[in-house]
N, C-alpha and C positions, 0 to 999 in steps of 0.2 A: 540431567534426569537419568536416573537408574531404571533397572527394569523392574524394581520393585514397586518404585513409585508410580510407575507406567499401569501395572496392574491394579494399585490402588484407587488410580484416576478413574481407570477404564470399568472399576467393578460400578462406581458412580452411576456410569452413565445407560450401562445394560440391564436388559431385563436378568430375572433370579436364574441362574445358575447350577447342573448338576452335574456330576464330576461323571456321568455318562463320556463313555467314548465313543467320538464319531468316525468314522469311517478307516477306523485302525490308527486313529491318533487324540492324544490325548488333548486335555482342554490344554494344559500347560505346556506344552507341545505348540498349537497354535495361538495362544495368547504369545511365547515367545518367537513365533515367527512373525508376528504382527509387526510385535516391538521394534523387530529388524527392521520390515518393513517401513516404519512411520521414521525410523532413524534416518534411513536410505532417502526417505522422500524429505525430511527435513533438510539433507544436506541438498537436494536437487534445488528446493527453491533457493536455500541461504545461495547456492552457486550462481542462480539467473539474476539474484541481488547484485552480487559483485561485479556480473557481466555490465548490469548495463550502470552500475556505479563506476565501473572502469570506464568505460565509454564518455559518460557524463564528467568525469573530471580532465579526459582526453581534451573534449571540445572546449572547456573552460578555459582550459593551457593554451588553447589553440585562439581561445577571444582572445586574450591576455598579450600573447605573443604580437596578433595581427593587427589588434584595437587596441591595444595597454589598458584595459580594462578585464576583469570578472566579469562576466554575468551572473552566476551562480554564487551567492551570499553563502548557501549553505544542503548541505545532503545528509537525510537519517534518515534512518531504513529500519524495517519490524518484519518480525517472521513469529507468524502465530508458532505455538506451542501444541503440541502432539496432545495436551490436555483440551487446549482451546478447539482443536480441531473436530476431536470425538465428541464433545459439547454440540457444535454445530451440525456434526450428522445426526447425532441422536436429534436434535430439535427440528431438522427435517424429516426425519423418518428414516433416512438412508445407514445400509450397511456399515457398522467399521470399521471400513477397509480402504486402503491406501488409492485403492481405483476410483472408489465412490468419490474421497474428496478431491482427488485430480478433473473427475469430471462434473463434478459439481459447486465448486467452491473456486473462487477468482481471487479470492483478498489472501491469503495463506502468506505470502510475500507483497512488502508495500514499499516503497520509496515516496517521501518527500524532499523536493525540490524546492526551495525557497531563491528567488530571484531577485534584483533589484528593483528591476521595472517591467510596466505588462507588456513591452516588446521584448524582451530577453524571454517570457511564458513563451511568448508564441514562436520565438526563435527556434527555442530550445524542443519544442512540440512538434517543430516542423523538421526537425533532423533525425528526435527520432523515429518520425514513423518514414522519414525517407532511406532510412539503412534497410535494403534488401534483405537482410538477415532477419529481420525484426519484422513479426507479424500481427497488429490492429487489432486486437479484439471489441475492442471498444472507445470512445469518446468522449466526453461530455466536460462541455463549455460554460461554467460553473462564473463566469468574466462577466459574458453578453449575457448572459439569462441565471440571475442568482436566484438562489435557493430561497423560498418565502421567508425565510432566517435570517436573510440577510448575507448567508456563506457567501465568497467567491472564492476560486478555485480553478483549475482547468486538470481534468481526469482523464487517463488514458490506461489502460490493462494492453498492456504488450507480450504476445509470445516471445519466449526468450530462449533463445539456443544452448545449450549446454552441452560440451564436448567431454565426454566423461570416459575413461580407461578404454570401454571397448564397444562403445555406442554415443551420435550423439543423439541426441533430447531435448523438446521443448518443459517448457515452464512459463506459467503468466505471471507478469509481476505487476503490479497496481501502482500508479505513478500517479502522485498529486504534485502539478506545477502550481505557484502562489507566491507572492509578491511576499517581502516583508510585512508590508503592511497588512494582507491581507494572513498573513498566519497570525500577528497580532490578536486581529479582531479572534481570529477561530480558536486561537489556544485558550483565550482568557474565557470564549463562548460556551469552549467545551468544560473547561473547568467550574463554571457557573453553573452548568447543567447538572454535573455529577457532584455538587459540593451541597444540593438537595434533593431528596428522595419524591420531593413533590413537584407536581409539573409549573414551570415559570407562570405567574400569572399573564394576563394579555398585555396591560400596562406596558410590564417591565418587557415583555418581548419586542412593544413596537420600540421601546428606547432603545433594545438589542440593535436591531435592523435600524432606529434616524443613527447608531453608532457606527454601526457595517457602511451606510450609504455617505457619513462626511468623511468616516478614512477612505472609502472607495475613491472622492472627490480628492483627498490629499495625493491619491497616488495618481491621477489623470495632472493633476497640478505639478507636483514631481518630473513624469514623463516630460510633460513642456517644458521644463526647466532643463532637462537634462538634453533633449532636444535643441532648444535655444543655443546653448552652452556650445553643443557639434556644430553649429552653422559657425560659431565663431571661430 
């Protein structure tokens, strides 16, 4: 993204505009200190990505080595866009300013964690919030108590440390643990939703959800299986 496109975005989302200078500086002046701004903070989150994406492939190496097995099938990660972001604060009401959405906004950085089985979720859930560096902001248990959708999931928003030139810094990163099976169900779920403009009738919702509850069953069947298998 350029800075031009950046002003383009942003003329989007602000009320109208006049080329009045405020307080000895021009509008163009601070629209491109903004842009620095939201640049600076994009790299802070994509940074607390990597951290705890380093991390998470650490301990995978570390099953692998110990267990001869993965837990971790698979890892992808999103980082909203400086356009998405100004979206968001205008639709709260908030400043567009790099403060407003550091303390307002949680999802800006996200990781998925796709796993093989629901003990390697909880494995994996329980390491990271046991790393003293790593600070909780939140949880939610998306396994034991699904979503009336039918979602499962296991959700966790961790502060993230970031050692940066001449300070460090947190950042939250937004963690969805979930089985293969269970991204299955959500990716095909999500793409069903957006593939029409109209809301799912109820019919076809409860088939969503009897389809989320017999893969749920396929992956409790799994688990015993894979279970079995270690006692041998």
């Amino acid at each position: 993204m350029n800075e031009k496109d950046f002003y383009t975005k942003t003329f989007e989302y602000l009320p109208a505009i006049t080329n009045k200078v405020m307080e000895s500086e021009s509008f163009q002046e601070k629209m491109a200190r903004t842009f620095t701004d939201f640049l600076e903070l994009q790299h802070l989150y994509d940074s607390a990505i990597e951290v705890v994406k380093t991390y998470l492939g650490i301990l995978d190496s570390e099953f692998s080595v110990k267990f001869q097995r993965n837990p971790i099938h698979n890892i992808e990660s999103r980082l909203k866009s400086p356009q998405s972001i100004i979206g968001k604060l205008q639709k709260k009401g908030l400043p567009i300013t790099t403060e407003a959405a550091r303390n307002n906004l949680l999802d800006m950085a996200g990781i998925r964690v796709t796993c093989c089985y629901i003990s390697d979720i909880y494995a994996i859930a329980d390491l990271l919030s046991r790393r003293d560096d790593f600070e909780i902001i939140k949880q939610k248990d998306y396994i034991i108590n699904p979503k009336p959708s039918g979602y499962r999931s296991y959700h966790m928003i961790i502060n993230v440390p970031v050692h940066l030139a001449t300070k460090k810094t947190y950042a939250p990163v937004e963690i969805q643990i979930r089985t293969i099976a269970m991204d299955f169900w959500a990716s095909l779920e999500h793409q069903l939703k957006y593939k029409t403009s109209n809301e799912i009738p109820p019919e076809l919702s409860e088939e969503l959800r009897d389809c989320a509850d017999k893969i749920a069953e396929t992956d409790i069947q799994m688990q015993k299986i894979f279970a079995q298998l270690n006692d041998y």
